[in-house]
GUFIKOL-372230 format. One record per atom (N, C-alpha, C, CB): residue in one letter; residue number from 1; z, x, y; atom name. Coordinates in steps of 0.1 Angstrom, whole numbers, plus 5000, padded with zeros to 4 digits. Glycine has a CB too. Example, Ala and Ser with C-alpha at 12.3 -4.5 7.8 and 13.67 -1.06 7.14 Angstrom:
GUFIKOL-372230
<pt "A"; 1; <5078; 5132; 4943>; "N">
<pt "A"; 1; <5078; 5123; 4955>; "CA">
<pt "A"; 1; <5078; 5132; 4967>; "C">
<pt "A"; 1; <5090; 5113; 4955>; "CB">
<pt "S"; 2; <5071; 5128; 4978>; "N">
<pt "S"; 2; <5071; 5137; 4989>; "CA">
<pt "S"; 2; <5079; 5129; 5000>; "C">
<pt "S"; 2; <5057; 5141; 4994>; "CB">
***
This chain:
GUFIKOL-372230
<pt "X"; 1; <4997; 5248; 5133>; "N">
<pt "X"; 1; <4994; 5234; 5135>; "CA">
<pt "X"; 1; <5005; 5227; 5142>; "C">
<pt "X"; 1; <4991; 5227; 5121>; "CB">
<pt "X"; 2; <4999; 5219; 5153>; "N">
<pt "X"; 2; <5008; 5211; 5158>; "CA">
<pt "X"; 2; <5014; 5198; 5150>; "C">
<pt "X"; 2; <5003; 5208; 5171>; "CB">
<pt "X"; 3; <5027; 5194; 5155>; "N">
<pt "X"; 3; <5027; 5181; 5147>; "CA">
<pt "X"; 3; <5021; 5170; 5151>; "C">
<pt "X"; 3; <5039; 5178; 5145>; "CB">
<pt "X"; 4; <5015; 5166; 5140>; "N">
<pt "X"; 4; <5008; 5151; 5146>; "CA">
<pt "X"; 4; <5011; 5140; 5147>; "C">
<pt "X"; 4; <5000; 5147; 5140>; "CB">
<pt "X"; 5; <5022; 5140; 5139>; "N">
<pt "X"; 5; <5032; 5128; 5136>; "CA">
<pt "X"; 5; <5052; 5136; 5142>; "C">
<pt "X"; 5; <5030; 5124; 5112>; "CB">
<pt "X"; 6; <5050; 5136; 5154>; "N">
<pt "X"; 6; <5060; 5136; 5158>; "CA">
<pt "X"; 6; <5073; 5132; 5158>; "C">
<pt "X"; 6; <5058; 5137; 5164>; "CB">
<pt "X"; 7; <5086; 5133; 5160>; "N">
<pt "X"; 7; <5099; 5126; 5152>; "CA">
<pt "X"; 7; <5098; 5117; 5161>; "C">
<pt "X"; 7; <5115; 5133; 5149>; "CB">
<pt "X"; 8; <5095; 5111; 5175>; "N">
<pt "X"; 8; <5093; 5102; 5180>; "CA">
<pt "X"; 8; <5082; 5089; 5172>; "C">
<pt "X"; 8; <5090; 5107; 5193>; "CB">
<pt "X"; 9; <5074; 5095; 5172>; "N">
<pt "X"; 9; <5063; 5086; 5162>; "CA">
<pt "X"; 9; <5073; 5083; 5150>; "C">
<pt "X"; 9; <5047; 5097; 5156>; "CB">
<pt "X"; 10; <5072; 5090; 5140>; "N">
<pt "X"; 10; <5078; 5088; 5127>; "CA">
<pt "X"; 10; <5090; 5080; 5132>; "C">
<pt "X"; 10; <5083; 5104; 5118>; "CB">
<pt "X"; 11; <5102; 5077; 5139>; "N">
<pt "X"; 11; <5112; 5072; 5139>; "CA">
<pt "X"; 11; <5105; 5054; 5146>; "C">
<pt "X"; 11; <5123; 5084; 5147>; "CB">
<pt "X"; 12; <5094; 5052; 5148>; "N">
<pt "X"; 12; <5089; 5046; 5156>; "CA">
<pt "X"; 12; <5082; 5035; 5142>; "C">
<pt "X"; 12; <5079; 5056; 5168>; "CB">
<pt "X"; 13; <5076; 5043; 5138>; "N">
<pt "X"; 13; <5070; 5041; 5123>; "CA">
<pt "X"; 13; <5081; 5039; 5110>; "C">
<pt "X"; 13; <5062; 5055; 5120>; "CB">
<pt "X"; 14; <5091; 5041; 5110>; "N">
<pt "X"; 14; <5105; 5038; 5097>; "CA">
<pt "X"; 14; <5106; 5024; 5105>; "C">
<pt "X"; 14; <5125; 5050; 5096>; "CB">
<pt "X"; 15; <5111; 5026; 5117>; "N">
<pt "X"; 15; <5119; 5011; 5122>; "CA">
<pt "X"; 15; <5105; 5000; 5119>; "C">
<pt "X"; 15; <5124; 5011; 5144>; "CB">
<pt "X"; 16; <5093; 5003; 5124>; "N">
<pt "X"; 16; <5083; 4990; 5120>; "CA">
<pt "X"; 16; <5084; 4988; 5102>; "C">
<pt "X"; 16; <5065; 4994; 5126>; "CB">
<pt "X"; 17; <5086; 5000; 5096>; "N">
<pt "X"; 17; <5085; 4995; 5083>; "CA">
<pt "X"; 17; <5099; 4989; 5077>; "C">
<pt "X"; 17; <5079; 5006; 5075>; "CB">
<pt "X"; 18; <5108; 4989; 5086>; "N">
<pt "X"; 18; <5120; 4987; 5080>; "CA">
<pt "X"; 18; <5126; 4995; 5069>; "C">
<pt "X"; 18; <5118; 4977; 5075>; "CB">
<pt "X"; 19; <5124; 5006; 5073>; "N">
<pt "X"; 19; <5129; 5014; 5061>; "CA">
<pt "X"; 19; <5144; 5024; 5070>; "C">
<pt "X"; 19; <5112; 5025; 5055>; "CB">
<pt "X"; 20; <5149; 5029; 5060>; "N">
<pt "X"; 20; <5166; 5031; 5061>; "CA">
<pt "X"; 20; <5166; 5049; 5056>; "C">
<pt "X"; 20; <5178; 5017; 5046>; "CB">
<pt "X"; 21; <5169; 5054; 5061>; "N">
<pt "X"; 21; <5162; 5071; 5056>; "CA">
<pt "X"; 21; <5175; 5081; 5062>; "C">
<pt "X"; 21; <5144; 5076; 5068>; "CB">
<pt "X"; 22; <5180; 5087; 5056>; "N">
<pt "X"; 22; <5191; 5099; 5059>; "CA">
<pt "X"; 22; <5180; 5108; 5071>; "C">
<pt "X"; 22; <5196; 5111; 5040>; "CB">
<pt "X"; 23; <5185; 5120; 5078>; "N">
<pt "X"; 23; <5177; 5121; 5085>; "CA">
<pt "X"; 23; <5170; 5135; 5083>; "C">
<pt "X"; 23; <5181; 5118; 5096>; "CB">
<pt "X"; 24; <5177; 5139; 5070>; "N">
<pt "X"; 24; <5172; 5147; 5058>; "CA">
<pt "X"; 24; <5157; 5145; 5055>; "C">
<pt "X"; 24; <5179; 5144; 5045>; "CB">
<pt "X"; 25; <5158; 5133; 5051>; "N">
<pt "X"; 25; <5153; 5126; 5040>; "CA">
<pt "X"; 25; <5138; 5122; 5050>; "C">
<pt "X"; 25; <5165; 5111; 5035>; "CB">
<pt "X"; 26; <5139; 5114; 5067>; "N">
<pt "X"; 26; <5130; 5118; 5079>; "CA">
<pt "X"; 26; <5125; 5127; 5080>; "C">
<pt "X"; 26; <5133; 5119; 5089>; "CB">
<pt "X"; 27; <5130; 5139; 5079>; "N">
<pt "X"; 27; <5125; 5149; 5083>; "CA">
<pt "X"; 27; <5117; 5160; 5071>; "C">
<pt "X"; 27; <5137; 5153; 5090>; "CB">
<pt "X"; 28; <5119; 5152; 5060>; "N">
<pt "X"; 28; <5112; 5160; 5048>; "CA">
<pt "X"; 28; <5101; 5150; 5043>; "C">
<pt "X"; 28; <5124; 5164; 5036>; "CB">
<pt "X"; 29; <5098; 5133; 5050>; "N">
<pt "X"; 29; <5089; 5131; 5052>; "CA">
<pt "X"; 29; <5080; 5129; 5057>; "C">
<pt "X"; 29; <5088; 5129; 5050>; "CB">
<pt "X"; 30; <5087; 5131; 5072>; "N">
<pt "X"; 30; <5074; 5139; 5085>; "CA">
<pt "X"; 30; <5069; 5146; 5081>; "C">
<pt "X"; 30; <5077; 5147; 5096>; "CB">
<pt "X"; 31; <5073; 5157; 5076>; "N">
<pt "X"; 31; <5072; 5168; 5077>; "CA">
<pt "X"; 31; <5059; 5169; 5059>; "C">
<pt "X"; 31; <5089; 5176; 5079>; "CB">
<pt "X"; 32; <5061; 5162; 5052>; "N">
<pt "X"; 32; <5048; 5157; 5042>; "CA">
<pt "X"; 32; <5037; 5152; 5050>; "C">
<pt "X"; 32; <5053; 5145; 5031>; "CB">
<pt "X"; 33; <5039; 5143; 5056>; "N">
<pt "X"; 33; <5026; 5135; 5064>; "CA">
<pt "X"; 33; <5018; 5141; 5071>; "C">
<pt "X"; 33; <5029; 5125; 5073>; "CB">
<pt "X"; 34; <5027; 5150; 5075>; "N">
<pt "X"; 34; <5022; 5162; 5084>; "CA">
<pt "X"; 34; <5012; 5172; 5082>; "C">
<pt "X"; 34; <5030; 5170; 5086>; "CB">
<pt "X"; 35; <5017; 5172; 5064>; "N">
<pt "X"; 35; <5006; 5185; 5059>; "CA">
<pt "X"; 35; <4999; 5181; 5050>; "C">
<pt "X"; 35; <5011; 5199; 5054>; "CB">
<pt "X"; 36; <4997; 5164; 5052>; "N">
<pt "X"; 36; <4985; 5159; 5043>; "CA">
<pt "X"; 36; <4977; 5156; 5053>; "C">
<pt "X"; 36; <4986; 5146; 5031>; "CB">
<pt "X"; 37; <4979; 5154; 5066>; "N">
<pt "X"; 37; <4970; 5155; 5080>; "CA">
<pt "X"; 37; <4963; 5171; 5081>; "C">
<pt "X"; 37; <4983; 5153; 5096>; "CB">
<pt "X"; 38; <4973; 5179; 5079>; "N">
<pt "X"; 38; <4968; 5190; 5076>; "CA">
<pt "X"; 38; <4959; 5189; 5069>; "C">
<pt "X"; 38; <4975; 5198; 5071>; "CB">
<pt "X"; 39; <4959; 5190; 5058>; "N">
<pt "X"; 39; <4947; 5192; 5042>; "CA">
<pt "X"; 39; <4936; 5182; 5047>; "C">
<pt "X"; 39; <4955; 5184; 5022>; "CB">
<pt "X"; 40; <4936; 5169; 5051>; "N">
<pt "X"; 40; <4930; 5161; 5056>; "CA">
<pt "X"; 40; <4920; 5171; 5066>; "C">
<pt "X"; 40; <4939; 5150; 5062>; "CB">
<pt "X"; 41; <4924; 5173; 5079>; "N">
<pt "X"; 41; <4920; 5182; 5089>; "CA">
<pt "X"; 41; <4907; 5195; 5080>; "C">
<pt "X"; 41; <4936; 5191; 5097>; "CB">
<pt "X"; 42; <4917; 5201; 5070>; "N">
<pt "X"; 42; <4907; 5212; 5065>; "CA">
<pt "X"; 42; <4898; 5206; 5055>; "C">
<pt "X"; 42; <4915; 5226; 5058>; "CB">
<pt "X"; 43; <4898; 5194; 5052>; "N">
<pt "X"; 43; <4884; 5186; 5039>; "CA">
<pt "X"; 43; <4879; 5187; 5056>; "C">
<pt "X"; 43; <4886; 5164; 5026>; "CB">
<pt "X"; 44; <4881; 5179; 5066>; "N">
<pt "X"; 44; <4869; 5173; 5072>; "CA">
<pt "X"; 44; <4860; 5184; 5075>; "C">
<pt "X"; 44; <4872; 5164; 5084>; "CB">
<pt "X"; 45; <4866; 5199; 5075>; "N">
<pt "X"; 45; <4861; 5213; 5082>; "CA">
<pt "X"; 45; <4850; 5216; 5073>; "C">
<pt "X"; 45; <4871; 5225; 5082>; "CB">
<pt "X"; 46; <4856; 5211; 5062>; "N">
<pt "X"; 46; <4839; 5216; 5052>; "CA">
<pt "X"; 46; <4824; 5215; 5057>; "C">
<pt "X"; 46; <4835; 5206; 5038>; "CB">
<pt "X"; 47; <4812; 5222; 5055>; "N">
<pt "X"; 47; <4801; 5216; 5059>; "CA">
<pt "X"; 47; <4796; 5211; 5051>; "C">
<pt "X"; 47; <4795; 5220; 5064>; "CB">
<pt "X"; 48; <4790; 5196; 5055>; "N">
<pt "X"; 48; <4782; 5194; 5042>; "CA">
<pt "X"; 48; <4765; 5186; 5048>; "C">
<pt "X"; 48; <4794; 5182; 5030>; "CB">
<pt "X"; 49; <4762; 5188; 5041>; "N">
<pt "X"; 49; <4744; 5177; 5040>; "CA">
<pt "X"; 49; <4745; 5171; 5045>; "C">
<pt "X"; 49; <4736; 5171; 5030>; "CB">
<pt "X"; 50; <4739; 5168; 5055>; "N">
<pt "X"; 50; <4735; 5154; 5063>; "CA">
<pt "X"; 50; <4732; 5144; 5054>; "C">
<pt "X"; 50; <4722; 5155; 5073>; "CB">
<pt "X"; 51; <4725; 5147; 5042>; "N">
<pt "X"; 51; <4717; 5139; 5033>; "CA">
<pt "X"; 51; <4729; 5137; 5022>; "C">
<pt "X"; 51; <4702; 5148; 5027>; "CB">
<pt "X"; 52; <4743; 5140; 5021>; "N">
<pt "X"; 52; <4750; 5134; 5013>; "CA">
<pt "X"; 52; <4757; 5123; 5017>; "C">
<pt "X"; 52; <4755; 5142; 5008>; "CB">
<pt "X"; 53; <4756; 5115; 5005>; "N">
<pt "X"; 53; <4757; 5104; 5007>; "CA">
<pt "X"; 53; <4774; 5100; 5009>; "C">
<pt "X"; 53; <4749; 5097; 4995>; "CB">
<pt "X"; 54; <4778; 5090; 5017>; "N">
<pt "X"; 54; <4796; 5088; 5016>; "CA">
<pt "X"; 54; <4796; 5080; 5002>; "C">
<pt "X"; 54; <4804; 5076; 5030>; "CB">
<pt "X"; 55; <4809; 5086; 5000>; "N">
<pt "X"; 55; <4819; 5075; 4986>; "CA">
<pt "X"; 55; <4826; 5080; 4983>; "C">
<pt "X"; 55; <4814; 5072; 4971>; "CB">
<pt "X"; 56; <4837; 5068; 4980>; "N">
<pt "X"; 56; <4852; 5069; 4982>; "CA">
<pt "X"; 56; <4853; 5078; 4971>; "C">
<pt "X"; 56; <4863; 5054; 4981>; "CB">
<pt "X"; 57; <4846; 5080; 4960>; "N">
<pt "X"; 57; <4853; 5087; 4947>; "CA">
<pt "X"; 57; <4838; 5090; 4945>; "C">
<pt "X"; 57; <4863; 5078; 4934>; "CB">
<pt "X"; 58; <4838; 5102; 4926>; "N">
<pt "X"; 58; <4829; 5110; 4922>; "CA">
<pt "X"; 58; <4820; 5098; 4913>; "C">
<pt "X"; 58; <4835; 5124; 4914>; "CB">
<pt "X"; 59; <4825; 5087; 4910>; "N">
<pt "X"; 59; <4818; 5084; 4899>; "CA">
<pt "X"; 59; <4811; 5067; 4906>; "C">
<pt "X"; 59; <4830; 5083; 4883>; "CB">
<pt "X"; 60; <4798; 5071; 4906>; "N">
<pt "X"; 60; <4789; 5060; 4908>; "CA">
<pt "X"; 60; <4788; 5048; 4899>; "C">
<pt "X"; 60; <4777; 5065; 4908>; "CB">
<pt "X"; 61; <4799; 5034; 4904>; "N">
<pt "X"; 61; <4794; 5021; 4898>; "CA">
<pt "X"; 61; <4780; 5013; 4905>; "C">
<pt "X"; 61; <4806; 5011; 4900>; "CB">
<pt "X"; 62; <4775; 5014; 4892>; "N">
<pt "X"; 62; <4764; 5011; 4892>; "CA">
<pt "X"; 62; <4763; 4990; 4887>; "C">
<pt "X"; 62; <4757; 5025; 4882>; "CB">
<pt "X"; 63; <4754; 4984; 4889>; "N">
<pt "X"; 63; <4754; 4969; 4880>; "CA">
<pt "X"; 63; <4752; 4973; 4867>; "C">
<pt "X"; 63; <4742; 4958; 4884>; "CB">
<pt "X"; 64; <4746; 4983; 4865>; "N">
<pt "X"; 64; <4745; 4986; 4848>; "CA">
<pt "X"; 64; <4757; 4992; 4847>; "C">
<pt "X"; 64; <4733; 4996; 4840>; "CB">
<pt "X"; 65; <4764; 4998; 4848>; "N">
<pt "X"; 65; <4773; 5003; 4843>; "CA">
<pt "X"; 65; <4791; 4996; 4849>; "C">
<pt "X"; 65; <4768; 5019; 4847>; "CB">
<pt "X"; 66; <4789; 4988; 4856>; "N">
<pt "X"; 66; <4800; 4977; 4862>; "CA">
<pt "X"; 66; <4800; 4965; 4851>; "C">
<pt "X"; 66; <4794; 4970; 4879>; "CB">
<pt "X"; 67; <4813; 4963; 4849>; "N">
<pt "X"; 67; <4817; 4949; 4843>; "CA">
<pt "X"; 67; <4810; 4935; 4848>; "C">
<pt "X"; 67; <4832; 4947; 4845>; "CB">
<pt "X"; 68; <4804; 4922; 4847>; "N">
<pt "X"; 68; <4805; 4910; 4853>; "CA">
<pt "X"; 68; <4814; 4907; 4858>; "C">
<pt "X"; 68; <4803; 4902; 4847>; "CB">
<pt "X"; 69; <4811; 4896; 4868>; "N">
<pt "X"; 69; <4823; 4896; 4879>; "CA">
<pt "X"; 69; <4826; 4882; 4872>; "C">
<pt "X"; 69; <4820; 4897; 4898>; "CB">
<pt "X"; 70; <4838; 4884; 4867>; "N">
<pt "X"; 70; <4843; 4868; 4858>; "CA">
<pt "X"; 70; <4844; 4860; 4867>; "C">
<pt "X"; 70; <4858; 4866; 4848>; "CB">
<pt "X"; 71; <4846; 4847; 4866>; "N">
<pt "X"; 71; <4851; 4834; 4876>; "CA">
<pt "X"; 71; <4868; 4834; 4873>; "C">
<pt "X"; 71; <4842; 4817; 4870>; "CB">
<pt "X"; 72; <4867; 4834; 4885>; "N">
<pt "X"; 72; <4882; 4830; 4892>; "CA">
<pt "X"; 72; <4889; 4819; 4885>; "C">
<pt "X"; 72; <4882; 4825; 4908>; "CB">
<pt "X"; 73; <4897; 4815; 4875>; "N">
<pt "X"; 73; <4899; 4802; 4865>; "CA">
<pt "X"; 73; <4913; 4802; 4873>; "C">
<pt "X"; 73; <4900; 4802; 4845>; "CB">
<pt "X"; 74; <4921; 4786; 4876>; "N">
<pt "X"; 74; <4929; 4787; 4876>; "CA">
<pt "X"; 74; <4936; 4782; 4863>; "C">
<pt "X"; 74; <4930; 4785; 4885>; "CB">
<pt "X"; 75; <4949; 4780; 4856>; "N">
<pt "X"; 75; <4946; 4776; 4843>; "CA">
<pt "X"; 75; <4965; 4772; 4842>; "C">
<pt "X"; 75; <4937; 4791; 4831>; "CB">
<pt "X"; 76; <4968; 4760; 4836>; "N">
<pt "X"; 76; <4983; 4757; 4839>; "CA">
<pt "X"; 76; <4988; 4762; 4825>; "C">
<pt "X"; 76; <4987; 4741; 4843>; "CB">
<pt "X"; 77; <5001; 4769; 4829>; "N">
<pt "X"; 77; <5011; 4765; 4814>; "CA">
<pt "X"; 77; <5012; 4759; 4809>; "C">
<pt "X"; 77; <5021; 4764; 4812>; "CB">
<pt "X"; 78; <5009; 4759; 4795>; "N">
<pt "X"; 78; <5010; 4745; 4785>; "CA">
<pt "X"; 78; <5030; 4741; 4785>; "C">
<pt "X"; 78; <5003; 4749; 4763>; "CB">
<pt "X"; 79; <5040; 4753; 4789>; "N">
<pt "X"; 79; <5049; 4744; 4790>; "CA">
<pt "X"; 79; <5059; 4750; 4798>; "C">
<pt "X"; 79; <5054; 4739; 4777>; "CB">
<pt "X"; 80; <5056; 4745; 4817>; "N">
<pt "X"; 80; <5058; 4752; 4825>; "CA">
<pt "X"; 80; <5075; 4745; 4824>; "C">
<pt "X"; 80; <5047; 4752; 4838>; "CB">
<pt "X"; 81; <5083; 4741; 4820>; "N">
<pt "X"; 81; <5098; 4737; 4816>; "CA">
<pt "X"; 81; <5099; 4748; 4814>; "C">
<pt "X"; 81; <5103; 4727; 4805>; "CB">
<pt "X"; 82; <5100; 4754; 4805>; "N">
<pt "X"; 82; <5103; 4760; 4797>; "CA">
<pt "X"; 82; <5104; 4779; 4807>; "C">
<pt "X"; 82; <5091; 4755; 4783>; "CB">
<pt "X"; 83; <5093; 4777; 4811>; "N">
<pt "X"; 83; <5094; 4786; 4824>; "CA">
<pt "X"; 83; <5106; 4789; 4831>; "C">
<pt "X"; 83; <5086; 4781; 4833>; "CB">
<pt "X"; 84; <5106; 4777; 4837>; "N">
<pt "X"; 84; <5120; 4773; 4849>; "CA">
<pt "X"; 84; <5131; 4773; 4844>; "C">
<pt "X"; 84; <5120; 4760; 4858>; "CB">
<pt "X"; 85; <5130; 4772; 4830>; "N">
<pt "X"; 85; <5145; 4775; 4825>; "CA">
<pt "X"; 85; <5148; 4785; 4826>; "C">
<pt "X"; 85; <5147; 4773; 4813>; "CB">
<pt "X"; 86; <5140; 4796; 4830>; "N">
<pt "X"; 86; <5147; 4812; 4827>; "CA">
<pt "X"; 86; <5145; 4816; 4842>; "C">
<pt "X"; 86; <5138; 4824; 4812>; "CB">
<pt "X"; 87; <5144; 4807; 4849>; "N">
<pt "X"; 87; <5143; 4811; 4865>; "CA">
<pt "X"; 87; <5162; 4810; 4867>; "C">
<pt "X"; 87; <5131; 4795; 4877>; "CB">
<pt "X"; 88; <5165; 4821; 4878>; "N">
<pt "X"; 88; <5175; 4819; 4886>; "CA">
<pt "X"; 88; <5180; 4809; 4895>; "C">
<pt "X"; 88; <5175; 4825; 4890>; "CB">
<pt "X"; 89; <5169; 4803; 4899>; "N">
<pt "X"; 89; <5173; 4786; 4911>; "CA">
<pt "X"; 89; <5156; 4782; 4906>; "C">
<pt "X"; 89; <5178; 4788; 4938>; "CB">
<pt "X"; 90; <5155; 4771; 4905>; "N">
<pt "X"; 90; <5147; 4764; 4905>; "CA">
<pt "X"; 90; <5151; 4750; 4916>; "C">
<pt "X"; 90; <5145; 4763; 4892>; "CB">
<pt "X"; 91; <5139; 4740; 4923>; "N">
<pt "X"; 91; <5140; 4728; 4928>; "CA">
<pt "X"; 91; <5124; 4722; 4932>; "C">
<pt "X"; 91; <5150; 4730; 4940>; "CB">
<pt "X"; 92; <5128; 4711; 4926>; "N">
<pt "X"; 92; <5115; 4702; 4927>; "CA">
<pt "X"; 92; <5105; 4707; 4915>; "C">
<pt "X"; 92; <5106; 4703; 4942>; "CB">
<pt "X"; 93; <5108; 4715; 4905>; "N">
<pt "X"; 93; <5096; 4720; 4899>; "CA">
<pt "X"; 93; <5090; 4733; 4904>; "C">
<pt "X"; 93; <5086; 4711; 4899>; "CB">
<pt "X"; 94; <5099; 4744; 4911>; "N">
<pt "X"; 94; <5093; 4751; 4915>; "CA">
<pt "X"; 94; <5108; 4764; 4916>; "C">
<pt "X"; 94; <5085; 4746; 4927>; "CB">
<pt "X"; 95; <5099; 4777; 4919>; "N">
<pt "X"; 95; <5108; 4782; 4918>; "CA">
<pt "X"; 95; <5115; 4788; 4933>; "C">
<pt "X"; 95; <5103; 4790; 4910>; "CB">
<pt "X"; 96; <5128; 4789; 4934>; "N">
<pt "X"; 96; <5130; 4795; 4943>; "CA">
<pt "X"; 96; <5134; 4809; 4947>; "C">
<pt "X"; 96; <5135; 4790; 4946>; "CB">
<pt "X"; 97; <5132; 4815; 4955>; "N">
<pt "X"; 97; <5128; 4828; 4956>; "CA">
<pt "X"; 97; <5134; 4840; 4969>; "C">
<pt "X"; 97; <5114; 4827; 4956>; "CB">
<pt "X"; 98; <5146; 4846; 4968>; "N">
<pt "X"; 98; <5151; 4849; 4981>; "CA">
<pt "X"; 98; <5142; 4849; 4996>; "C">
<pt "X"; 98; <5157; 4862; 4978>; "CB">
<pt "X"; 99; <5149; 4846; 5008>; "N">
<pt "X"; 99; <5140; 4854; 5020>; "CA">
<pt "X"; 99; <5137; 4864; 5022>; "C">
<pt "X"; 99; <5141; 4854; 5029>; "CB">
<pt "X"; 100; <5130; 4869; 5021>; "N">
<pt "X"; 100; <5122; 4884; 5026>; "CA">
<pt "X"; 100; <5132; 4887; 5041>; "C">
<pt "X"; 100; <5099; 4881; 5031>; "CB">
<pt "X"; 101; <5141; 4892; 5044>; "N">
<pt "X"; 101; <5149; 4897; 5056>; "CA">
<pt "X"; 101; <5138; 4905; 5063>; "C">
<pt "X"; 101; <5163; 4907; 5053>; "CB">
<pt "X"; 102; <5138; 4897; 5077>; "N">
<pt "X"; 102; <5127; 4899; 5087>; "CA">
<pt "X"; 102; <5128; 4898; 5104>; "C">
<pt "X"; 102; <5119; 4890; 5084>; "CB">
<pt "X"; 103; <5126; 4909; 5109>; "N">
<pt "X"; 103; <5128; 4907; 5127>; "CA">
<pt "X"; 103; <5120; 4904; 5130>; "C">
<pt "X"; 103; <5130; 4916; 5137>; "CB">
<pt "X"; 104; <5121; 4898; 5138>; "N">
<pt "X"; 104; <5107; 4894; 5154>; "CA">
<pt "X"; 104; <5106; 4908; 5162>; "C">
<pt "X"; 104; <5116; 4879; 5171>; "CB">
<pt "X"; 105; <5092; 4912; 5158>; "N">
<pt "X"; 105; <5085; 4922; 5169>; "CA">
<pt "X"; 105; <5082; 4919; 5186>; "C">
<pt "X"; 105; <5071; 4926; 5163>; "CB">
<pt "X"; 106; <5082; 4919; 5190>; "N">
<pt "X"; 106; <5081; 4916; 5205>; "CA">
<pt "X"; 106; <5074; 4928; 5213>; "C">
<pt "X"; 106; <5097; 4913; 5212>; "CB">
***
């Protein structure tokens, strides 16, 4: 099998995700992705019935056998103080929450 996910790709793919990787550590999860592309490749080889049906999984939700779809409530803290007391920074009634560290893609 060739690789599909090549160390150009993969190293292409850490930097968009922001991720920080020994090159151990790259190379032993190329090298995973690789052979679930693999396994992937040999499911699709199977043959199967035109007449079978797609689905993500074995077990058919059905409306009889599915939960009701509750309503979306929104619903306040009876004593949202009391909350923000155990927050790390709070301001204005709210909480504050570090920045997510982030580059501009270009």
């Amino acid at each position: 099998m060739s690789d599909e996910i090549t160390p150009e790709l993969f190293t292409h793919l850490v930097e968009l995700a922001a991720l920080e990787l020994a090159p151990s550590e790259a190379e032993y999860l190329r090298r995973e992705l690789n052979n679930q592309l693999k396994a992937i490749h040999e499911l699709e080889a199977i043959p199967l019935d035109p007449a079978t049906p797609v689905a993500s999984h074995g077990v058919p939700y059905t409306p009889a056998t599915s939960p009701a779809i509750r309503e979306d409530l929104a619903l306040s803290h009876p004593d949202p103080g009391r909350l923000l007391k155990t927050a790390p920074e709070t301001e204005a009634g709210y909480l504050v929450v570090p920045e997510i560290p982030h580059q501009d893609l270009k």
